[in-house]
N, C-alpha and C positions, 0 to 999 in steps of 0.2 A: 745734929745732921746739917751738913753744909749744901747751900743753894748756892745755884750758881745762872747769872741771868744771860742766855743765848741770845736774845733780841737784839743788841745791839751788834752784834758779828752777823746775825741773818740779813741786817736791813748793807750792815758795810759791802755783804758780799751781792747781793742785791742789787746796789748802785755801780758794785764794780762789773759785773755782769752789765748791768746799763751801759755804763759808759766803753763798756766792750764792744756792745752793737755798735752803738754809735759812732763809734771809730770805725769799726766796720762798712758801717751805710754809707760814711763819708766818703771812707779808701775806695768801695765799688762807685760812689758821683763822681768822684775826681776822676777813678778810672776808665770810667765810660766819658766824660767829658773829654779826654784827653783820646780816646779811640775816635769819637767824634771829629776832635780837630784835624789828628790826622788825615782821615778819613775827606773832612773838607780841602786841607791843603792838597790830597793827592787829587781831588775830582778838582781843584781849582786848576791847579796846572792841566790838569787836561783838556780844561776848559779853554786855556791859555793856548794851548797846541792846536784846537779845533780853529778855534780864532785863526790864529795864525795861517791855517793852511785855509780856511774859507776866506778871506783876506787875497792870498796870494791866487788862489781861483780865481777871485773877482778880476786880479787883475789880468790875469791872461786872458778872460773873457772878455773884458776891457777892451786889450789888444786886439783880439780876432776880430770883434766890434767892429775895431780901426781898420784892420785891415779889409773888412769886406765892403766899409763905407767907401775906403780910396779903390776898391774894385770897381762899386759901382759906380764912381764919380767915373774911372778914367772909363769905364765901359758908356757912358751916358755921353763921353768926350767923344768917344771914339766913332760913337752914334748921329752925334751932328757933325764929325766930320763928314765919314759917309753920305749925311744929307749935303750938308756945302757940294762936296766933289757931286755928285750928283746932279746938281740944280747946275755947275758948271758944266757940264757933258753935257747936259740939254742943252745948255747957252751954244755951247761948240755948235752941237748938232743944228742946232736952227740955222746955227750961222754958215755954216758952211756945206749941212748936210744936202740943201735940194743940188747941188752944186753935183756934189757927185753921184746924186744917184737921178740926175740928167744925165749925167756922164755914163754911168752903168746902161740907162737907156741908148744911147748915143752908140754904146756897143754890143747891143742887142740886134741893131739896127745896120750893123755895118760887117763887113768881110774882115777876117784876121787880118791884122799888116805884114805880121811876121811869122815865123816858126813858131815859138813861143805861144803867139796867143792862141793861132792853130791848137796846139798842144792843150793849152788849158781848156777851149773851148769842145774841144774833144773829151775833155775830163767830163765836161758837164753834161755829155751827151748832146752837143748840138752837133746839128747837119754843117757841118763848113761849107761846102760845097752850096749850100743856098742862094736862093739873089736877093738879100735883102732890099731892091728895088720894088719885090711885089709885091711888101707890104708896107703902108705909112698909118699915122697916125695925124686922126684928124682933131681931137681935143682929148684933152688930159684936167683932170679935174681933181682936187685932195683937200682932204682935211681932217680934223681930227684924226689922225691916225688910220686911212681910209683913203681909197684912190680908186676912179673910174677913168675910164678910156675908150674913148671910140673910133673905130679906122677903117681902112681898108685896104683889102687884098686880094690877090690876084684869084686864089681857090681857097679852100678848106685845110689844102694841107700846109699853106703860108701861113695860115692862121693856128693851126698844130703847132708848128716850128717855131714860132712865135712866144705863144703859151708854156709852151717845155723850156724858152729861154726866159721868161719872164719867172716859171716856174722854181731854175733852180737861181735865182737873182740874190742877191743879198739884201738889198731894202725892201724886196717885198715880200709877201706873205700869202700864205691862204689864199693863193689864187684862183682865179674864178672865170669861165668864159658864160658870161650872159647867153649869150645867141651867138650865130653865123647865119647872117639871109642873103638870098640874089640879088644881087643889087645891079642896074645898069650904069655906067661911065658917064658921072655930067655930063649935060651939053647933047646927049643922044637918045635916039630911041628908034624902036624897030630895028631894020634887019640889020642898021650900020652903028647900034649901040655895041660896047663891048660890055661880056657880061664879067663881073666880078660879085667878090663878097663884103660883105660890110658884117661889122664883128662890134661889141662891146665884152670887155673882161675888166673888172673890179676884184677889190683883193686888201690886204691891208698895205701899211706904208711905215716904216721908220727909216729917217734918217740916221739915226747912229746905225743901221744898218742888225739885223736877225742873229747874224755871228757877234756882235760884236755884244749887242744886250745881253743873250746868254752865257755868254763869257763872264760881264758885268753882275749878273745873278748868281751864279758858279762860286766865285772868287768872295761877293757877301755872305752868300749861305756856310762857304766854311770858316 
């Protein structure tokens, strides 16, 4: 009877079965390693694009920065200009303003010369027709922005006529008649005094003049 010994063809096919996995486990490390890389180069370039475009945000952000810094510079320019011109318009106003708004007194005080001022002074509602002889003024007083007056006139209703001119005036303001009392004509008394009235009105005062600051305010505000 003939034997015959299988052992060694069991253990051969054994090792070749082995070395089958193993090729195997290798070909699936390789191939997952290489799904990986790809995997990394595609998230890397992405990473690369994200860059890129956060990068290019920055700088436009950068830019707008710029730009709203030179906004506020030239707005903070534009602001002390404003204050300069300002502080000059007062300087004017000191310097020249009692000047004319004597002068606006001056024509409170006095009869139209012409047609014209007729006309304007009719705008403002004053009496033309008036005698500004019957009323003067005896001290004028001002400061801080603020002006009292005290005078005399002939009645009540000079002192009205007066008031409504001082009323629609340009340098003054917030007009105000204190009192109107009896008053007798210096120098007399009893039956050969004449009687008149004596008046004080206060109110406020600018020289650059009610129109002309509102205007001033107007033209800042927009």
């Amino acid at each position: 009877m003939i034997r015959v010994n299988l052992l060694p063809i069991k253990q051969a096919r054994r090792r070749s079965a082995g070395r089958t996995q193993l090729l195997l486990f290798a070909g699936l490390l390789i191939a997952e390693l290489v799904i990986l890389f790809v995997f990394y180069l595609v998230e890397s370039e992405k990473l690369d694009t994200r860059q890129t475009e956060v990068t290019g945000l920055q700088r436009e952000v950068s830019a707008i920065e710029n730009e709203v810094a030179d906004a506020r510079t030239l707005e903070k320019e534009a602001e002390a200009l404003d204050a300069q011109l300002a502080v000059l318009n007062e300087l004017e106003a000191r310097r020249i303003g009692p000047v004319r708004m004597l002068d606006e007194v001056q024509a409170m005080l006095s009869p139209p010369r012409n047609e014209e001022e007729r006309v304007a002074q009719l705008r403002r509602d004053w009496n033309v027709e008036w005698d500004t002889r019957r009323l003067w003024i005896e001290s004028f007083t001002e400061g801080e922005g603020a002006f009292s007056l005290e005078g005399m006139a002939g009645t009540a209703d000079d002192v009205a006529e007066f008031l409504q001119r001082m009323t629609t005036a340009r340098h003054f303001n917030n007009v105000q008649l204190e009192y109107v009392e009896t008053a007798s004509s210096a120098g007399r008394s009893g039956a050969g005094a004449m009687r008149m009235v004596r008046f004080r009105i206060f109110g406020e005062l600018s020289y650059i003049g009610y129109a002309a600051a509102q205007d001033t305010d107007a033209n800042q505000g927009s």
